[in-house]
N, C-alpha and C positions, 0 to 999 in steps of 0.2 A: 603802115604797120610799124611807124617809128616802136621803138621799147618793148619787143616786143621780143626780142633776143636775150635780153638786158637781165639778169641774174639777182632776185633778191636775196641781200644778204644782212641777218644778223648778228651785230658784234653785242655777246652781254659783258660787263665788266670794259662797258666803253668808256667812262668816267676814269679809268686808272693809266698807269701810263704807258704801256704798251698800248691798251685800248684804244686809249684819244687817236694813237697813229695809226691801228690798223683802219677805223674809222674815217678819219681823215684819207689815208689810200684810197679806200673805198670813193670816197665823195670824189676822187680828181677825175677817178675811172668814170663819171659816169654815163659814157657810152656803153659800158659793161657791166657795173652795178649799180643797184638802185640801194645805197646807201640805209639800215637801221642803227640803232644804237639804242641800249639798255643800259640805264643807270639806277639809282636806288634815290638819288633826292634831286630836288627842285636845283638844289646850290651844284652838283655836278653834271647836270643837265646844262647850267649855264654857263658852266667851265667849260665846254664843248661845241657852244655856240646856240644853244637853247632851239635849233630847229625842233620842225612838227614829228620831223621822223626820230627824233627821241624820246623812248617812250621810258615812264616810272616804272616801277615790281620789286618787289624785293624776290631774289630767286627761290627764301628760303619756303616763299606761299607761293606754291603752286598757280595759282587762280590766277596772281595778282599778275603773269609773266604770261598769260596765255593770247591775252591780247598783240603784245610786241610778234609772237613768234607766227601769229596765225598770217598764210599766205607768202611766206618767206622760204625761199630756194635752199638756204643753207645758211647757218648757226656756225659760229665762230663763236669759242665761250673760253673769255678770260676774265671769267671771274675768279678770283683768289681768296684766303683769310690771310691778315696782315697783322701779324704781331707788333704789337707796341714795347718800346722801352720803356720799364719800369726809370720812376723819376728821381735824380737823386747818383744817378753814375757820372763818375770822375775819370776818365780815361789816368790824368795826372798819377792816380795811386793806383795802376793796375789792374789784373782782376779782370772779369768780363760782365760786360753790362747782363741782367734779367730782363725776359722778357715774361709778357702777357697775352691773353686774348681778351677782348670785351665779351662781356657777358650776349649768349645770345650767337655771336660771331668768330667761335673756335672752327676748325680745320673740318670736323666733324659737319657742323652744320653745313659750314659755305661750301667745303669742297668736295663734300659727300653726300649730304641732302642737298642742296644746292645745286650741283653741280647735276646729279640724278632727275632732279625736278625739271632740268631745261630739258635734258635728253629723252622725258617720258611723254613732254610738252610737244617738242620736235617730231619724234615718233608720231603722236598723235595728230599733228598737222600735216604729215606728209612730207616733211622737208626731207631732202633728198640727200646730204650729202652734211656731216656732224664734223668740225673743227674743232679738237680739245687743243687748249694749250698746259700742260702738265710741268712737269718739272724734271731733269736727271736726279738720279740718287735711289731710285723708287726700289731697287732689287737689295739694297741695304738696309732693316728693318731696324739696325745700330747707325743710321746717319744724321750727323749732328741737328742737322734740321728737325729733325722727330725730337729732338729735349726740348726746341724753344717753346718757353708756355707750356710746356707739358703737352701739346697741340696733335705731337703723330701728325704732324703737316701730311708729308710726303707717303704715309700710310695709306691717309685716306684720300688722299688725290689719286694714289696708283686703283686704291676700291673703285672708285668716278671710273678712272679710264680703263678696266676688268669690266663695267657694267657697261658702259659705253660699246665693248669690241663685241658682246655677247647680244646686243640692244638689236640686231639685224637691221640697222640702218648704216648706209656706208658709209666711213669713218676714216679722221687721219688724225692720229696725238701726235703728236711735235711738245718733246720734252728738251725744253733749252737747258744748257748751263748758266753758269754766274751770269745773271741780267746786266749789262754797263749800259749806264746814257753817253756816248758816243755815237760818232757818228756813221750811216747806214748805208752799203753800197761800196766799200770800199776794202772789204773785205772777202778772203777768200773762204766760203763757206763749206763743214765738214759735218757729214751725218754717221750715226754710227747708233749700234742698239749694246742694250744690257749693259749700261754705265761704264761700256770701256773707254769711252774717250775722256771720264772720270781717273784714268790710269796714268792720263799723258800731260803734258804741258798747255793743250789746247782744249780748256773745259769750259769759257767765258764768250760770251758772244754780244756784241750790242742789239740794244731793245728794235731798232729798228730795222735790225735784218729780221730779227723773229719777224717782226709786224707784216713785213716784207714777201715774207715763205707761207704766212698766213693767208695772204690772197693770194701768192703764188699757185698754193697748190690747190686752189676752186679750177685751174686750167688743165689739170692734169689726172688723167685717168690712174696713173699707173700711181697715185696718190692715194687712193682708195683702199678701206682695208690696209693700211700700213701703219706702224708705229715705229717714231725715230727717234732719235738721240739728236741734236744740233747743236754744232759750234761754231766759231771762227780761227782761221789763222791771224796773228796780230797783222796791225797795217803794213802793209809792203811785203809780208811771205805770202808769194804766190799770187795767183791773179784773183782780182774782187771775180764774184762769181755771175755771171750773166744766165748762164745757160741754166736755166732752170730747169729742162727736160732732164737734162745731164745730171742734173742732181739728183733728180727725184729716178731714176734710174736705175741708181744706185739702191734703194730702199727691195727691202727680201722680209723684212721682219711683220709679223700679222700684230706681236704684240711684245 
């Protein structure tokens, strides 16, 4: 009965860069999971290593995303909308850069339809256990994030993870702070709700502990039904974090 313990898991928005890593996690584990991965083209499909178990969809078509998710344990979904700098800024003279959304791929669709369509998908498959990855800031409806591109990013991600808590499939958002590519594991990791740790000096976290907390918490019950704020202490305050129960211990907040 080899595989037969072994937890399928999909990552959508595998193709980005948090994704690739929680993806990759995934594949080392895999006495423990049976690795998928959602992308949207052929070219970050191959960025990723072009295996069978990564499947095409774009999230914003239902249909197209129902295949990847059917027979899968549990949905980890970092998909995003990623604003572009408009072309033409000069740090030299000042000012702050403009951004944009591509037509099609505002905050609105990817993080709110988008984001909806996997959880109605999931639902519908029986997947048992729904990974958001969201963002802090969301209890501020004035946070600068909401003017890039005119976008209400951070509006309509916190709508996704409100449908999400409400969706009656068990649930964990993990809303990080400031993304850094640095390195993962070395750091002493800190959870907290309603953007107070937005308050203090400790609001940035590297991408690869997110990635990290992401398969973390498929181990842990008391994960379920929980919504948290995540950060880290910088390198060398305090101890990188191991104890993973221990953290997630900590978590009280349904939303």
């Amino acid at each position: 009965m080899a595989g037969s313990s072994q937890t399928t898991v999909l990552v959508t928005g595998a193709g980005g860069r948090t994704g690739q890593i929680v993806y990759k996690k995934l594949k080392e584990k895999r006495d423990q999971y049976i690795a998928r991965g959602l992308v949207r083209s052929e070219e970050s499909k191959q960025k990723i290593g072009g295996a069978d178990d990564i499947f095409l969809g774009d999230i914003r078509n239902a249909e197209s995303i129902v295949p990847a998710i059917q027979g899968t344990d549990a949905l980890i979904i970092l998909t995003s909308a990623v604003p572009q700098m408009k072309p033409g800024f000069d740090p030299t003279k000042g000012g702050r850069p403009e951004f944009y959304f591509d037509d099609g791929a505002y905050p609105e669709q990817v993080d709110w339809i988008g984001q909806k369509n996997q959880i109605d998908a999931a639902k519908a498959a029986g997947v048992k256990h729904i990974v958001l990855v969201g963002s802090m800031g969301g209890t501020n409806p004035n946070h600068p994030l909401n003017s890039l591109g005119n976008g209400n990013i951070l509006v309509w991600k916190r709508k996704a993870e409100e449908y999400l808590s409400n969706s009656g499939v068990p649930y964990t958002i993990i809303r990080p702070g400031g993304l850094r590519d640095k390195e993962g594991g070395v750091r002493e990791l800190i959870v907290g709700k309603d953007d107070e740790l937005l308050q203090t000096e400790t609001k940035t976290i590297p991408r690869a502990d997110v990635a990290e907390v992401c398969v973390q918490v498929l181990n842990y019950e008391e994960t379920k039904l929980k919504a948290f704020d995540l950060a880290s202490k910088p390198e060398g305050a305090g101890e990188p974090t191991k104890d993973f129960k221990a953290l997630f211990s900590q978590l009280t907040s349904r939303f």
